[in-house]
C-alpha positions as CSV (number, residue, x, y, z in Angstrom):
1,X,101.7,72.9,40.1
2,X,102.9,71.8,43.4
3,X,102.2,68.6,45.5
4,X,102.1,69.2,49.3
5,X,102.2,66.3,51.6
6,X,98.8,66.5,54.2
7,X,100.2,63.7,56.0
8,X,98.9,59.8,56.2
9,X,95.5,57.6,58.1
10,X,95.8,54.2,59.3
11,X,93.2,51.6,59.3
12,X,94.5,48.2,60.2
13,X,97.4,47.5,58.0
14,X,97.0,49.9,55.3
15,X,98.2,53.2,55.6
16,X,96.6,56.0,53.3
17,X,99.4,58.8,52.4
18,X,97.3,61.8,51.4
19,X,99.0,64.8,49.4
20,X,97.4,68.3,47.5
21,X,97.9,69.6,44.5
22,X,98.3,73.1,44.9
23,X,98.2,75.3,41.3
24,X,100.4,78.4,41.0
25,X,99.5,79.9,37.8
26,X,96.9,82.4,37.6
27,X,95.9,81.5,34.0
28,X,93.7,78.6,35.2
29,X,91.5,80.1,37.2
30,X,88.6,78.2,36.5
31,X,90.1,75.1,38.1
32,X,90.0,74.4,41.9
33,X,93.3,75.9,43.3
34,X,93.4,72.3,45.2
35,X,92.6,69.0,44.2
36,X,93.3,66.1,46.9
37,X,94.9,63.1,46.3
38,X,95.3,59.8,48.4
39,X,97.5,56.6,48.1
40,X,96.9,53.9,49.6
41,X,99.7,51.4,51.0
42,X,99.7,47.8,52.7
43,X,102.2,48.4,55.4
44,X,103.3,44.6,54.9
45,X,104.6,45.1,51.2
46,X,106.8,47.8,53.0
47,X,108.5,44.6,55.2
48,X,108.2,42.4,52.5
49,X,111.2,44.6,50.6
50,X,112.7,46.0,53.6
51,X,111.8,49.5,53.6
52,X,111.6,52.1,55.9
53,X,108.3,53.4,56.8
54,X,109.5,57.1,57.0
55,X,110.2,56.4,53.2
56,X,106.5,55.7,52.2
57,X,105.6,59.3,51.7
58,X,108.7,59.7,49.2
59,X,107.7,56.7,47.7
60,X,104.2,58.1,46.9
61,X,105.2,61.6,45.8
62,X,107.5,60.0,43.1
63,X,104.2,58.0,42.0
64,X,102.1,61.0,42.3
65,X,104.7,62.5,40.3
66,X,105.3,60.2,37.4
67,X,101.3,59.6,37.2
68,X,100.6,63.3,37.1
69,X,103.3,64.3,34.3
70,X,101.7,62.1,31.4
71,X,98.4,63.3,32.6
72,X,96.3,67.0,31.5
73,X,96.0,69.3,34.7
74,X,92.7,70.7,33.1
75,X,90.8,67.4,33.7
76,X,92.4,65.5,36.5
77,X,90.4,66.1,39.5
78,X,90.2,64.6,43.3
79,X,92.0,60.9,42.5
80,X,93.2,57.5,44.7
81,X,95.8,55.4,43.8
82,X,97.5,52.4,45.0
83,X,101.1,51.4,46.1
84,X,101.8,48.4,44.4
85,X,104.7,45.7,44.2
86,X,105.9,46.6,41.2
87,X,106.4,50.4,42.9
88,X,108.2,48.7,45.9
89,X,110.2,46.7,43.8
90,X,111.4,49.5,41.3
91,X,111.9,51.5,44.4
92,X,114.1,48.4,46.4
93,X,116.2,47.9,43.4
94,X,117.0,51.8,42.7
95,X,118.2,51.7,46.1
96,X,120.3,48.7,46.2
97,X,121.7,50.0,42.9
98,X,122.7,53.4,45.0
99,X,124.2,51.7,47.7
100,X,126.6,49.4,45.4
101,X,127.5,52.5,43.6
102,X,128.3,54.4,46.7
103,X,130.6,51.2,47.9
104,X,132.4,51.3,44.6
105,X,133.3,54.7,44.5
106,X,134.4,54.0,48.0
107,X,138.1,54.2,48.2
108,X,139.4,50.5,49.6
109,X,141.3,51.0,52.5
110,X,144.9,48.9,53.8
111,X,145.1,47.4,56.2
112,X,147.1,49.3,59.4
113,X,150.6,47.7,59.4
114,X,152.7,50.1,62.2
115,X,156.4,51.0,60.8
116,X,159.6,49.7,62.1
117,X,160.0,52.3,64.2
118,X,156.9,52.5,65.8
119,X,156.6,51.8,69.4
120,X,153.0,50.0,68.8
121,X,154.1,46.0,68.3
122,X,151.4,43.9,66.7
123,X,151.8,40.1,68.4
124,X,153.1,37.6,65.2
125,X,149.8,36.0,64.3
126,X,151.5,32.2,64.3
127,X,152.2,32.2,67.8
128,X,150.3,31.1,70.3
129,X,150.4,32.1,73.7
């Protein structure tokens, strides 16, 4: 099985992400070889935690993804689903947990101090002039 992205419709401030599911094995042939899928996703939630729109169809291929594995390919046809907080919020929080991780493995740089013999002369920092 494979999920394509078919791009995304906007009607006022909800923005419908629509993907295909695309099956590769020749066993099932008496499935359809696509069945469409469409989230659905209040733009606003998207502000409320601060996240890209160019991240929304990510968002909803790791939703399609985690709904899809715990369900049976032989029954699940043409389906809509919604972006909820609770997505945004696990999805906000794996993020921020990426980014603190990336600053700690960071390695904490000194601050310049030029050598005796360097012709660069940093002014005393009590002085005024």
């Amino acid at each position: 099985m494979q999920l394509v992205y078919m791009g995304f419709t906007q009607e006022a401030g909800v923005r419908c992400f629509h993907f295909e599911r695309v099956l590769t094995q020749a066993r099932l042939t008496n499935l359809p070889k696509i069945v469409q899928f469409t989230l659905k996703a209040d733009m606003a939630m998207f502000m409320q935690y601060h996240i890209p729109v160019q991240e929304g169809p990510a968002i909803c291929l790791q939703i399609l993804t985690e709904t899809l594995a715990g369900s049976d390919e032989n029954v699940l046809g043409p389906a809509s689903f919604a972006v909820t907080i609770e997505h945004l919020s696990t999805f906000a929080t794996a993020r921020t947990a990426t980014e603190e991780a990336r600053m700690a493995r960071r390695k904490q740089r000194t601050p310049f101090k030029p050598s005796n013999s360097s012709q660069l002369k940093l002014p005393a920092r009590n002085q005024l002039v």
